[in-house]
VOBA-1610 file (N, C-alpha, C; in pm, whole numbers, padded with zeros to 5 digits, always signed):
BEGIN
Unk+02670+01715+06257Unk+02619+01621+06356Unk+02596+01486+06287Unk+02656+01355+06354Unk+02600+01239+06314Unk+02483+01170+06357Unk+02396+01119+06279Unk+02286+01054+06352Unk+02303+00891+06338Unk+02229+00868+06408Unk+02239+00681+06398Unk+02115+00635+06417Unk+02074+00561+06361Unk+01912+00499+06324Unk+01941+00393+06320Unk+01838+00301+06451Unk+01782+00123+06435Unk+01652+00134+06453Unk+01650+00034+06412Unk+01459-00034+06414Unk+01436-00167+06442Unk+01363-00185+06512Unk+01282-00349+06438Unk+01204-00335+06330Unk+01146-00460+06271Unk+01072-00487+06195Unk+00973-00430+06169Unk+00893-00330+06280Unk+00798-00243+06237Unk+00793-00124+06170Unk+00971-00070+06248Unk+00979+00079+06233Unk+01075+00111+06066Unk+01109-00070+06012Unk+01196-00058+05872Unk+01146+00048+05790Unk+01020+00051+05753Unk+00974+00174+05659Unk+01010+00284+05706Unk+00985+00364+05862Unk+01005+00465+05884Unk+01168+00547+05871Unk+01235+00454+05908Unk+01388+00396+05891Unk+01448+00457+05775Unk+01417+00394+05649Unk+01472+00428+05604Unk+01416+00549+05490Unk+01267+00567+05538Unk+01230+00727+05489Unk+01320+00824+05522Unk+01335+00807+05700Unk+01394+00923+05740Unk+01525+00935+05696Unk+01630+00828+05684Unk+01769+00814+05642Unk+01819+00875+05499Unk+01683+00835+05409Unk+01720+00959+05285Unk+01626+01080+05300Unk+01576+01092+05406Unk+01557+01285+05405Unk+01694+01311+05486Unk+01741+01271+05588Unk+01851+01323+05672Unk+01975+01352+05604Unk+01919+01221+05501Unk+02102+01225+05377Unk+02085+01336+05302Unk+01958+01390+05229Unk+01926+01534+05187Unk+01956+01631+05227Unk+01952+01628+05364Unk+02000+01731+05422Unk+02135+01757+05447Unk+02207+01687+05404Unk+02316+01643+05468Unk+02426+01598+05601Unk+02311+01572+05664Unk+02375+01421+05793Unk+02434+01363+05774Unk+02536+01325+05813Unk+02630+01213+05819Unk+02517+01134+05926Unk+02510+00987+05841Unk+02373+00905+05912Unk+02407+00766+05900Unk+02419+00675+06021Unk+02494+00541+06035Unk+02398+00485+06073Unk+02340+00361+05993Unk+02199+00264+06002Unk+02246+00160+06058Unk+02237+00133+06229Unk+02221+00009+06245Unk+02125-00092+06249Unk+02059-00075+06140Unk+01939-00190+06130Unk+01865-00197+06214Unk+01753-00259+06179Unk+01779-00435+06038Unk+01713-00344+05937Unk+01736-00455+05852Unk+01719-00435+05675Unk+01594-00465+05637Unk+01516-00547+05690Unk+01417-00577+05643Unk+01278-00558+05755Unk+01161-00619+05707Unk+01049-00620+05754Unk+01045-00729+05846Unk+01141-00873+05829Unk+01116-00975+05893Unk+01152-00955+06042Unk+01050-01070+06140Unk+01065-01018+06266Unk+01190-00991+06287Unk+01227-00929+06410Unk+01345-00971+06466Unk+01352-00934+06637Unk+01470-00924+06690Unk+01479-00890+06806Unk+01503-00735+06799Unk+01488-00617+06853Unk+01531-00507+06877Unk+01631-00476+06999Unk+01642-00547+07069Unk+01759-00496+07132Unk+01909-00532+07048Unk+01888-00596+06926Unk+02001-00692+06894Unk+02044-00539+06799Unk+01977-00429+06751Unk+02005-00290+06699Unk+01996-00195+06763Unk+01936-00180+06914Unk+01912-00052+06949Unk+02026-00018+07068Unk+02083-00132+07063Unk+02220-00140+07215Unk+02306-00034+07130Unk+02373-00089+06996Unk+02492-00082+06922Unk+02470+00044+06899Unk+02378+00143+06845Unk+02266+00264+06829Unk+02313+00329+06942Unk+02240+00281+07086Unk+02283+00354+07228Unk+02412+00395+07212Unk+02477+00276+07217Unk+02617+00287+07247Unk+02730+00385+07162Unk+02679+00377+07041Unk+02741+00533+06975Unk+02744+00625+07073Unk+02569+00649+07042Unk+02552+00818+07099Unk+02599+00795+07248Unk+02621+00724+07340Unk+02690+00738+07457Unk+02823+00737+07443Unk+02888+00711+07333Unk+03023+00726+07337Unk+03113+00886+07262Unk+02959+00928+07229Unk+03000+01074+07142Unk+02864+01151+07178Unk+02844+01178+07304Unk+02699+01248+07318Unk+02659+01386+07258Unk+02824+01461+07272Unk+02815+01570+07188Unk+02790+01594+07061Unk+02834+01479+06979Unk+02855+01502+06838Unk+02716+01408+06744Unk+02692+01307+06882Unk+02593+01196+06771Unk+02473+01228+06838Unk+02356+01212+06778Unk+02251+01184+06826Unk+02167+01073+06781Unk+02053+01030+06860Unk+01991+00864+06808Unk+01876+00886+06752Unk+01798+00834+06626Unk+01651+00834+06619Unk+01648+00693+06589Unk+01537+00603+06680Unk+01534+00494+06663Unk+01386+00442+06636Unk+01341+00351+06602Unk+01183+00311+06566Unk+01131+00195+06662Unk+01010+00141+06712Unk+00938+00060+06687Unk+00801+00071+06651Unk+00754-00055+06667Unk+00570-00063+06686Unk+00523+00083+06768Unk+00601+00074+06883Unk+00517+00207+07000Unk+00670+00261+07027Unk+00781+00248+07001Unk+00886+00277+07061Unk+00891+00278+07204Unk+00796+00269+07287Unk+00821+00205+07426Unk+00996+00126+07452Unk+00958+00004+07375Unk+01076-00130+07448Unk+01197-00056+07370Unk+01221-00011+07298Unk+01323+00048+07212Unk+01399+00151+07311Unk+01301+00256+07348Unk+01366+00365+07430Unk+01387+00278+07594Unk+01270+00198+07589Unk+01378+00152+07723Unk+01477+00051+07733Unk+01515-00023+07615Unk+01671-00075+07596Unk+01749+00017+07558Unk+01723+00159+07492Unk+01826+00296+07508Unk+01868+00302+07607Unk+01759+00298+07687Unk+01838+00377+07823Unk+01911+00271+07929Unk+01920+00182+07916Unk+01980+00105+07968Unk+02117+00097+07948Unk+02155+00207+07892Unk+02298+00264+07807Unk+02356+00355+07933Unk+02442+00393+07984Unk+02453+00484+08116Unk+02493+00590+07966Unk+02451+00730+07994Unk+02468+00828+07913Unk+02357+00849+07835Unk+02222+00757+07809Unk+02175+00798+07696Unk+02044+00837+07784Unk+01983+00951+07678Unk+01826+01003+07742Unk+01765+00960+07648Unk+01668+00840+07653Unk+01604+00855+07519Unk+01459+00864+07573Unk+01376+00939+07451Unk+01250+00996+07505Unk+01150+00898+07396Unk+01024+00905+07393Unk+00973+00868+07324Unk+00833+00956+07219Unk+00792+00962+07145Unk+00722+01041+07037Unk+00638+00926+06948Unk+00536+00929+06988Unk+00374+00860+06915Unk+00312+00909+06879Unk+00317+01027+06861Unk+00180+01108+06847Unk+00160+01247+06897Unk+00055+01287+06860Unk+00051+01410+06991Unk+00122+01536+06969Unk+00083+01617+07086Unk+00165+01751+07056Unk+00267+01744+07070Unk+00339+01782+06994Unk+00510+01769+06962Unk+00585+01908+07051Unk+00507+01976+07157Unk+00599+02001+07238Unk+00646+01947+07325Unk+00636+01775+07362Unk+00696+01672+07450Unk+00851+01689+07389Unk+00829+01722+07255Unk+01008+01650+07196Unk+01077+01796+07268Unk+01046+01913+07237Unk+01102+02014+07238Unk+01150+02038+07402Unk+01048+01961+07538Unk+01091+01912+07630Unk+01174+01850+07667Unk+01172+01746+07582Unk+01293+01617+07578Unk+01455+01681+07553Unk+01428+01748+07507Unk+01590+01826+07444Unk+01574+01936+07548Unk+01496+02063+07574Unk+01523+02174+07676Unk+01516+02136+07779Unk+01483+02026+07861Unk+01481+02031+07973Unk+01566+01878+08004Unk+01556+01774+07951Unk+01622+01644+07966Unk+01701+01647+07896Unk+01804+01705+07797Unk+01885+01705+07677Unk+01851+01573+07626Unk+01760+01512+07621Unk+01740+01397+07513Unk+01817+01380+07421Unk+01893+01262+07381Unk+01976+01227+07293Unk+01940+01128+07178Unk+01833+01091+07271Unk+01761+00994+07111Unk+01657+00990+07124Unk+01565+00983+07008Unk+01455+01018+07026Unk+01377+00894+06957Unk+01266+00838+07045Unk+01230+00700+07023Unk+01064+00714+06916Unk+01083+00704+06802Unk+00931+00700+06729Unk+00829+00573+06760Unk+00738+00574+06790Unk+00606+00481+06814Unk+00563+00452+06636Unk+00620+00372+06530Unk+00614+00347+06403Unk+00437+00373+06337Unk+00372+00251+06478Unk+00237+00255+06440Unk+00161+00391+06467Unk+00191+00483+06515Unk+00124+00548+06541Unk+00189+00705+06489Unk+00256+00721+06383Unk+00327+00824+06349Unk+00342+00828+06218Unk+00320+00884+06117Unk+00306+00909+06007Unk+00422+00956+05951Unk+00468+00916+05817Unk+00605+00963+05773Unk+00605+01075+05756Unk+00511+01166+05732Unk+00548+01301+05697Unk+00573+01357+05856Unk+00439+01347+05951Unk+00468+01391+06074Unk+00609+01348+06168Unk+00620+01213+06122Unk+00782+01182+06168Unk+00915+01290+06089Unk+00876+01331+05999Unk+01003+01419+05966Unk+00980+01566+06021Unk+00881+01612+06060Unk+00849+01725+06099Unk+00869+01741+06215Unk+00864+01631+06293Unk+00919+01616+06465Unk+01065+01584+06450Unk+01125+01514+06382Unk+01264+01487+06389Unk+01377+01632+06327Unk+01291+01672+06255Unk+01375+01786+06220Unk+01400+01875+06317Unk+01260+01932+06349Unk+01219+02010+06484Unk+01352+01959+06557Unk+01306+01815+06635Unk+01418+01797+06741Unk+01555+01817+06719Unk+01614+01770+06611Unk+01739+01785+06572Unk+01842+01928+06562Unk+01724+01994+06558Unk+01722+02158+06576Unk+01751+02244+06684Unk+01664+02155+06790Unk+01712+02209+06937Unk+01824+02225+07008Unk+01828+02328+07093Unk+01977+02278+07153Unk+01924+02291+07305Unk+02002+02169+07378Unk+01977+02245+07532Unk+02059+02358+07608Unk+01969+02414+07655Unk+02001+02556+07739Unk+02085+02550+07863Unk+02215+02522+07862Unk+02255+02449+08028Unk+02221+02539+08107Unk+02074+02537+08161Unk+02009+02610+08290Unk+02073+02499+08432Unk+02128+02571+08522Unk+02200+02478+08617Unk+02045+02379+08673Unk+01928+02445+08661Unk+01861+02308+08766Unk+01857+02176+08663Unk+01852+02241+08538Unk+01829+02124+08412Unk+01971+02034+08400Unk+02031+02068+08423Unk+02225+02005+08453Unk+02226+01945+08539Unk+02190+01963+08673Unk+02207+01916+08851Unk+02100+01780+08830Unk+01974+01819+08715Unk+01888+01677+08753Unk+01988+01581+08649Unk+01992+01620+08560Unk+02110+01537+08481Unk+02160+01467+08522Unk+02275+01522+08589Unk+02384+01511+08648Unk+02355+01323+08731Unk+02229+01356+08794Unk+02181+01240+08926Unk+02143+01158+08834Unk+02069+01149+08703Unk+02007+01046+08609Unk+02155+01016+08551Unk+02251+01044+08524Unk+02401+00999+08478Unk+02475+00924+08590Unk+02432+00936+08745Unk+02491+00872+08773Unk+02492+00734+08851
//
């Protein structure tokens, strides 16, 4: 499976923690930025990000960063094809939702509010999942795809 990782300026640290645990593991893992801490815009990395995993939904999946990952997952989804969910905190059976019941395809981290270790422990988790094609979980799909 390939993954693809952007950030803004908040989520750079988380970024590229996760990019050398994923490379450990051995992911094939494509960073579309940014590089640094300095501000920037996030939609100007999280379109190019979308637009993979909508062009290979089977094969790629997205983990992307901000401050709250809010604006991040909702310039994801502004992608026709992509589910992206979001993860701040909290009980981490939202993610395991996001994938069994929405097949979530990218999964949006809240930077400030998520800890690097707990960010690899949810991303692994998720990456892990598979969705169950239960037909009602497909049919709602189906209407959010089109």
């Amino acid at each position: 499976m390939k993954i693809v990782l952007a950030t803004d300026h908040a989520g750079f640290h988380h970024k590229e923690a996760l990019k050398q645990h994923l490379m450990e593991q051995g992911y094939d893992v494509q960073d579309f930025g940014t590089d640094g801490e300095a501000s920037c815009d996030y939609p100007d990395f999280i379109f190019p990000a979308a637009r993979a995993v909508a062009a290979d939904p089977e094969n790629i999946r997205g983990i992307i960063f901000g401050g709250s990952g809010q604006g991040e997952a909702m310039t994801a989804n502004r992608v026709k094809g992509v589910r992206a969910t979001v993860y701040y905190g909290g009980n981490p059976e939202i993610i395991q939702l996001s994938r069994t019941h929405n097949n979530a395809n990218i999964l949006s981290i809240g930077a400030r509010f998520v800890s690097e270790d707990k960010m690899k422990q949810v991303v692994d988790r998720w990456l892990q999942l598979e969705f169950p094609p239960e037909e009602r979980h497909m049919r709602r799909i189906a209407k959010i795809d089109q």
